[in-house]
Every structure is written in C-alpha cells, then in structure tokens.
N, CA and C atoms as an extended XYZ file, in Angstrom:
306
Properties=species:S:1:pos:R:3:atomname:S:1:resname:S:1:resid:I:1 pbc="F F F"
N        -3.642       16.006        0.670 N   UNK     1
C        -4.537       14.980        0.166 CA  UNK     1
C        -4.446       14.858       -1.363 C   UNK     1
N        -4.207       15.877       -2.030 N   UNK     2
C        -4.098       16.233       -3.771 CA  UNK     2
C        -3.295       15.038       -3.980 C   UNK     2
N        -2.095       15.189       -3.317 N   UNK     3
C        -0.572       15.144       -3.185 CA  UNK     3
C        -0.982       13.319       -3.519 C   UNK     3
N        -1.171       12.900       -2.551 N   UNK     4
C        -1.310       11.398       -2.413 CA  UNK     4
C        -2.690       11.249       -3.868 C   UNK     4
N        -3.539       11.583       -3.427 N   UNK     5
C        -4.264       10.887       -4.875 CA  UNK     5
C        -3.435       11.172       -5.914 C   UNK     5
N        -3.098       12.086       -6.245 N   UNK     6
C        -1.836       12.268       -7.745 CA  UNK     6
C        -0.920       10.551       -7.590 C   UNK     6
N        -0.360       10.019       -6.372 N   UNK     7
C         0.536        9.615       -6.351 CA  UNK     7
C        -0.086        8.278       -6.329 C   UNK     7
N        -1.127        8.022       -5.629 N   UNK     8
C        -2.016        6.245       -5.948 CA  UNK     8
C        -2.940        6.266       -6.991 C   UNK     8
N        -2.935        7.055       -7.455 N   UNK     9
C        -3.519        7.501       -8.969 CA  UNK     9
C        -2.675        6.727      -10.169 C   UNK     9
N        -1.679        6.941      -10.316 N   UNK    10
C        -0.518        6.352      -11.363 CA  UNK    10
C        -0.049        5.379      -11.226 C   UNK    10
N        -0.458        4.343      -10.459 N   UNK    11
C         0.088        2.865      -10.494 CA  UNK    11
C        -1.233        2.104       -9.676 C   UNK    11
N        -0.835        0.977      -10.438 N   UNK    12
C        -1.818       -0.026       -9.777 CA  UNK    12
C        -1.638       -0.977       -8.396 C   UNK    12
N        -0.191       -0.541       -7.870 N   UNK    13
C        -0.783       -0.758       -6.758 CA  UNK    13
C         0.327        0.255       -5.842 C   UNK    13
N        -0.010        0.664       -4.845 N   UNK    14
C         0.888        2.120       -3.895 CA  UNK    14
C         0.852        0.969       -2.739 C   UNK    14
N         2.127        1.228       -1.876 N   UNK    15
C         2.841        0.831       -0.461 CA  UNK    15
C         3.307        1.789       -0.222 C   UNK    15
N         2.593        2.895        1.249 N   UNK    16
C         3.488        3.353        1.760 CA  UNK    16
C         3.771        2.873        3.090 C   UNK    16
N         5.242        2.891        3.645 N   UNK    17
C         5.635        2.321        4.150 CA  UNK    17
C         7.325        2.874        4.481 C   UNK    17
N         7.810        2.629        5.535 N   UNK    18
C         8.660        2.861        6.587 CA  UNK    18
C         9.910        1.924        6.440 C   UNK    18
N        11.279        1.627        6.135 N   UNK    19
C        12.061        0.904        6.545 CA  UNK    19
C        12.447        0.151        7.303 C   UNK    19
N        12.077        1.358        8.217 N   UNK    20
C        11.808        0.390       10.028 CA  UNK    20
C        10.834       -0.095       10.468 C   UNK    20
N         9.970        0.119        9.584 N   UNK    21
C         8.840       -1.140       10.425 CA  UNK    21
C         9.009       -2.247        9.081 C   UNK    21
N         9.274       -3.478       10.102 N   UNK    22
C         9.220       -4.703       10.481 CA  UNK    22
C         7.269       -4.987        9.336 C   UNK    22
N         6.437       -4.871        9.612 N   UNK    23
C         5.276       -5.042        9.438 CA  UNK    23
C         5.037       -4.559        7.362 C   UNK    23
N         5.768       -3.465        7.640 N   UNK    24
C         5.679       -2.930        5.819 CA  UNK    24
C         6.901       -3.714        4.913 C   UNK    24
N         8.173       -4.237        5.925 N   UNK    25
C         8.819       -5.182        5.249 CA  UNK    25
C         7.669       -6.224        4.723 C   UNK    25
N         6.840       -6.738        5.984 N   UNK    26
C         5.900       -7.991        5.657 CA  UNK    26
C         5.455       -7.783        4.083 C   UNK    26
N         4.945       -6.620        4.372 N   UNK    27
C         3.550       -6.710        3.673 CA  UNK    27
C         3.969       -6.300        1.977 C   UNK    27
N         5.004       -5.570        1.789 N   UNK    28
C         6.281       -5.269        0.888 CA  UNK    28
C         6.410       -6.949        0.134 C   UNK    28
N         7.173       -7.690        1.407 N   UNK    29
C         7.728       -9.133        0.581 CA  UNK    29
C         6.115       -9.893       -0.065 C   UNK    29
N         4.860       -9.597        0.614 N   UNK    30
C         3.368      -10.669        0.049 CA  UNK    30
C         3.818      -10.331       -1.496 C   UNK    30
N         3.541       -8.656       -1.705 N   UNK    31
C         3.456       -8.159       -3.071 CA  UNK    31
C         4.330       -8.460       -3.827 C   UNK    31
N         5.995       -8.659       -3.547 N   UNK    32
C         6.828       -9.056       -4.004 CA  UNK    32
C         7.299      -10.565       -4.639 C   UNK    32
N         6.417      -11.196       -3.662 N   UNK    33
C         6.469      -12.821       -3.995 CA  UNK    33
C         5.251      -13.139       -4.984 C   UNK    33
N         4.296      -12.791       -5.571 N   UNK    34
C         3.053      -12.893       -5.593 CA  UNK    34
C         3.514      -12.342       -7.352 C   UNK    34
N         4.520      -11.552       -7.373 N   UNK    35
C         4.753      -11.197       -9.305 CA  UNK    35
C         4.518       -9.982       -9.208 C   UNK    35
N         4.100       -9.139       -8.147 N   UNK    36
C         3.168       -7.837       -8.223 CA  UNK    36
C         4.589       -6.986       -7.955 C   UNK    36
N         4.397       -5.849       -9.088 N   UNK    37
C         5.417       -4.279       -8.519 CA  UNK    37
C         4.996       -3.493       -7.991 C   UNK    37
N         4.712       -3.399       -6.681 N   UNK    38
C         4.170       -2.194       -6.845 CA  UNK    38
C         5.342       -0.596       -6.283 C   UNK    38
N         4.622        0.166       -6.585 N   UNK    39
C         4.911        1.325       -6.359 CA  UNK    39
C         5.204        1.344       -4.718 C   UNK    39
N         6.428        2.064       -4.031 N   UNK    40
C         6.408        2.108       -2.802 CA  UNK    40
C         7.185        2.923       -2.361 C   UNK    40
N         6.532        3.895       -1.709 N   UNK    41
C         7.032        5.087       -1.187 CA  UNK    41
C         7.220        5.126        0.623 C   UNK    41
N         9.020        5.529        0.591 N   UNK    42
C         9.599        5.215        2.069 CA  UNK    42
C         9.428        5.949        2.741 C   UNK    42
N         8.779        6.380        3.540 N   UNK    43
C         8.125        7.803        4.234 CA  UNK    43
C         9.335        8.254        4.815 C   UNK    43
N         9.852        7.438        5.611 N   UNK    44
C        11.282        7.596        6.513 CA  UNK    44
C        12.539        8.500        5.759 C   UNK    44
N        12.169        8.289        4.413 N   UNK    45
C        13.579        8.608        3.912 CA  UNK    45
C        13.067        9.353        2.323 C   UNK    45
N        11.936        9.926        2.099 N   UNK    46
C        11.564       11.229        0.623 CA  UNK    46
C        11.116       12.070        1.424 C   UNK    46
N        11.305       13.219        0.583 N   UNK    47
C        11.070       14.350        0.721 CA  UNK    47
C         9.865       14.422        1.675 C   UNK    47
N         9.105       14.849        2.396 N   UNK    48
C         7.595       15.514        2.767 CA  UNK    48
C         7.376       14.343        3.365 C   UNK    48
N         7.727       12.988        3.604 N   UNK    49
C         7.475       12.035        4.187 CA  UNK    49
C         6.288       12.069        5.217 C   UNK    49
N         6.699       13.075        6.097 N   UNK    50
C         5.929       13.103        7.563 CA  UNK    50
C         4.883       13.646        7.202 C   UNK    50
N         4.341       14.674        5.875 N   UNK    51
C         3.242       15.240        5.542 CA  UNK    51
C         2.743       14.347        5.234 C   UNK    51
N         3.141       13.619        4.710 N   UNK    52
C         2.640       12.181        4.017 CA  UNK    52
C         1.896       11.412        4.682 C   UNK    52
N         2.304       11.233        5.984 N   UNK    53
C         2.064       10.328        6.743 CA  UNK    53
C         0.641       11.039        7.577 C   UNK    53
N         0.990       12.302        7.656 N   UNK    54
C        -0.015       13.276        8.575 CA  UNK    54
C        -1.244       13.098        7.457 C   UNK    54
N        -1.078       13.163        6.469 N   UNK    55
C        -2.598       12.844        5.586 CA  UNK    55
C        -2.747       11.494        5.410 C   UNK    55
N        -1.885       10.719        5.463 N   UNK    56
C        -2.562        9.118        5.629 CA  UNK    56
C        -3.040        9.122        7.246 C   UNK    56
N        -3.073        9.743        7.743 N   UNK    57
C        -3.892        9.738        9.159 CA  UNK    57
C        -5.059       10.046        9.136 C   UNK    57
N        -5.282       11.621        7.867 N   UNK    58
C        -6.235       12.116        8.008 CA  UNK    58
C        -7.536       11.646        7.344 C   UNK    58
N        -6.994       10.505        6.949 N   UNK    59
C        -7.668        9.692        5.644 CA  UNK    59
C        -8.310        8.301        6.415 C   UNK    59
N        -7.684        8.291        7.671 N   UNK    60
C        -8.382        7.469        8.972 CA  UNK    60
C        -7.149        6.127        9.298 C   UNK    60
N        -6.104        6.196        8.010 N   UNK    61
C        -5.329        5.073        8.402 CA  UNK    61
C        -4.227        5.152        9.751 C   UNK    61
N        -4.568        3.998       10.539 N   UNK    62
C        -4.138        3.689       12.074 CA  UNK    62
C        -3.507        2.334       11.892 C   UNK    62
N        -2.061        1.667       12.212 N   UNK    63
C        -1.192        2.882       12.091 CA  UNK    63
C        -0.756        3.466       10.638 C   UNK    63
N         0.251        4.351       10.609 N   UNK    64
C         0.228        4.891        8.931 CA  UNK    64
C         1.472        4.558        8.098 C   UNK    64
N         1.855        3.204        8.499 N   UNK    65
C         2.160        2.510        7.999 CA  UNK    65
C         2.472        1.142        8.280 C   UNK    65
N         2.478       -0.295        7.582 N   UNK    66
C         2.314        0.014        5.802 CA  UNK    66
C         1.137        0.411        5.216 C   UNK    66
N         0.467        1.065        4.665 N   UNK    67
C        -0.618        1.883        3.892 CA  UNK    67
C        -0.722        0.648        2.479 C   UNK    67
N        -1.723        0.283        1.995 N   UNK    68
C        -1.832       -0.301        0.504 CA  UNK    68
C        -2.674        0.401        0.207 C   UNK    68
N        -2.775        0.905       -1.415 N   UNK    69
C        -3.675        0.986       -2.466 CA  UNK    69
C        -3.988        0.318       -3.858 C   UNK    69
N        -4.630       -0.531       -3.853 N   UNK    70
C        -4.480       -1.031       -4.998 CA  UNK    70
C        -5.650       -0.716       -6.250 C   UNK    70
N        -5.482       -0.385       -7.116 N   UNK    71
C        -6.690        0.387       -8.045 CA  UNK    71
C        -7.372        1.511       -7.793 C   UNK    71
N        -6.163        2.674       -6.853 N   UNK    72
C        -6.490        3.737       -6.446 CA  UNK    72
C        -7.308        3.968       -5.738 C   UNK    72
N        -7.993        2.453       -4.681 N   UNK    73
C        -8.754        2.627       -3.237 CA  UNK    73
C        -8.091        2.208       -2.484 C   UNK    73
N        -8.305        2.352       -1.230 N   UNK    74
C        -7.381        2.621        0.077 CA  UNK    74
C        -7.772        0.961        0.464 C   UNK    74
N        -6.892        0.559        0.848 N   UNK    75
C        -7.405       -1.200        0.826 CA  UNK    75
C        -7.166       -1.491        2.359 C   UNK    75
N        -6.001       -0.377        3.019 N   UNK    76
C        -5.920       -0.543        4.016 CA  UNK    76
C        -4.495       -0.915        4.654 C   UNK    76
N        -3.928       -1.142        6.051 N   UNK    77
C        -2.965       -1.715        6.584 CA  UNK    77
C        -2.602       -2.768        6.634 C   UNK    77
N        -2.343       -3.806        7.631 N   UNK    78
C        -1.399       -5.052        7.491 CA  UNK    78
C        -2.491       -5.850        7.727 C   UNK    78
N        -3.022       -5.466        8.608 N   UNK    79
C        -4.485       -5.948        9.292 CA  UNK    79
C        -5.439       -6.536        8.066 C   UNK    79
N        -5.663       -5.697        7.663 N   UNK    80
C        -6.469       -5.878        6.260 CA  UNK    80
C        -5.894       -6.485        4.337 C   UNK    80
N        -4.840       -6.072        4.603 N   UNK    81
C        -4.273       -6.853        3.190 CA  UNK    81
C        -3.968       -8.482        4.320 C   UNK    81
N        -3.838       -8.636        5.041 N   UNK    82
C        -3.650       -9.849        5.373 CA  UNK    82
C        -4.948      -10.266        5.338 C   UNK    82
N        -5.548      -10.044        5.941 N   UNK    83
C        -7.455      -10.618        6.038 CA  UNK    83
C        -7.852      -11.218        4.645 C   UNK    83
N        -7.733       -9.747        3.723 N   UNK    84
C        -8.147      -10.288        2.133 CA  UNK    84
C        -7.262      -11.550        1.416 C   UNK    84
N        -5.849      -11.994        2.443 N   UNK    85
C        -4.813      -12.633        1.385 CA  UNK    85
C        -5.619      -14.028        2.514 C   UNK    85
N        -5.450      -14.183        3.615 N   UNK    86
C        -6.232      -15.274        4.205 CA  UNK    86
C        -8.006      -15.969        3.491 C   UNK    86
N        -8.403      -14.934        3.289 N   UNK    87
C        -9.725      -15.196        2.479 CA  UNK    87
C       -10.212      -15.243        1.378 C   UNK    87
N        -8.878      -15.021        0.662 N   UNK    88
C        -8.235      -15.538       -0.782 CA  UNK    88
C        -9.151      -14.431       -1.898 C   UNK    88
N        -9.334      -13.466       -0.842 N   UNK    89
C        -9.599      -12.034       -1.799 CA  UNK    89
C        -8.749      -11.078       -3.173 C   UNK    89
N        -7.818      -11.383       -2.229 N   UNK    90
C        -6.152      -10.492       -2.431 CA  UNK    90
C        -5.971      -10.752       -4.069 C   UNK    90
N        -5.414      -11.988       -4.400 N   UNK    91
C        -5.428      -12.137       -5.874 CA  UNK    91
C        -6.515      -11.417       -6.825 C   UNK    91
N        -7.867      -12.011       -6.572 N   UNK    92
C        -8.830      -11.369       -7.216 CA  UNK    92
C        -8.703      -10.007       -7.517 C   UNK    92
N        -8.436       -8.944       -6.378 N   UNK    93
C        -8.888       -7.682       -6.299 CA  UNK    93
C        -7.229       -6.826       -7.264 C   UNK    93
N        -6.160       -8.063       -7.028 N   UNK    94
C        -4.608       -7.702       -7.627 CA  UNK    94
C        -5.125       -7.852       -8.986 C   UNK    94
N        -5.845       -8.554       -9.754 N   UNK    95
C        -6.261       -9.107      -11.060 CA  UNK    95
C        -6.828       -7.967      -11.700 C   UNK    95
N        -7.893       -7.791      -11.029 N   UNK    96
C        -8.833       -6.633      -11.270 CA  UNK    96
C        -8.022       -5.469      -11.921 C   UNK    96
N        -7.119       -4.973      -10.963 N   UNK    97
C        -6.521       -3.502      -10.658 CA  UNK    97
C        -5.819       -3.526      -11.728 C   UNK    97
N        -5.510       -4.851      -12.671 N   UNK    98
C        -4.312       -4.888      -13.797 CA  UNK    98
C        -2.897       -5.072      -13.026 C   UNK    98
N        -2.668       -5.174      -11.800 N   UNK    99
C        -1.334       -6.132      -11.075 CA  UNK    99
C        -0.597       -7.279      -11.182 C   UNK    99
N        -1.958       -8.362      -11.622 N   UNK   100
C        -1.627       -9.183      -11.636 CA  UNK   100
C        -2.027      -10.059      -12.998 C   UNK   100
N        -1.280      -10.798      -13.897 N   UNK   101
C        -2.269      -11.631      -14.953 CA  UNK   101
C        -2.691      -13.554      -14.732 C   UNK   101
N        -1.440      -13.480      -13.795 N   UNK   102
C        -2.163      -15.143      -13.426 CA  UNK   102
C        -3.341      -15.718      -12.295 C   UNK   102
C-alpha cells in the first residue's frame, strides 16, 4: 500500500493498467487525446506488477485494471472515469489536479 501511495503521490494523474486489456487501452487513449500525461504503469510487464495489482484489490478496486488517480485520489475504473467524462466532470476534476490548463 506504501508502495502505490509513493507512486500516485508524484504525478497528477496515475493509470494503472494492463496491455492486454482492451478497456485500459480505452481509458489510456481519453487521457491521451484530452492534452493530459499521465503517468502509467503496465502491471503486465514491471517489476512487482501482480503485488501491485493484489493491493489495488485491497484498496476495493474491481476489476484492477485500468485503475485512475488523479490528484492522488482513487477516481476509480473505466466505469467511473467514463461516468465523470459523460457528465462533463472529468475536465474539471483534470484542471483542479494541475493536468490540465484549458
């Protein structure tokens, strides 16, 4: 748990996320089109990956990946960064965090 707050701690916005899922590509290209960098860690393929993933479980995220954090709170899966980008949350909360300036 250290491990991960150290790591969504230092950027304004964290993706973790899988190669092979299809769903963290999605949610990868929103942030990507939108001006936003964020930070994104491939569980599939660094070091400790699967520990990684075993504490994004323990942290309640279902499934555990793609994972977002943006301003070092847990914002949630695909489910939910989509919800906030449909209800035109998403920008706002990218603004906030220092992600985004337009």
């Amino acid at each position: 748990m250290d491990k991960i707050q150290k790591m969504i701690s230092e950027k304004s916005v964290v993706i973790f996320s899988k190669n092979s899922c299809c769903m963290s590509h999605t949610i990868k290209t929103l942030f990507i089109d939108f001006g936003v960098n964020p930070t994104i860690y491939e569980l599939d393929e660094i070091n400790r990956g699967k520990e990684i993933e075993q504490a994004l479980a323990q942290l309640g995220c279902s499934p555990t990946v793609p994972v977002v954090f943006i301003g070092g709170q847990l914002v949630g899966g695909a489910n939910q960064v989509m919800s906030l980008h449909l209800n035109r949350s998403l920008v706002p909360m990218l603004k906030r965090a220092g992600a985004l300036w337009l």
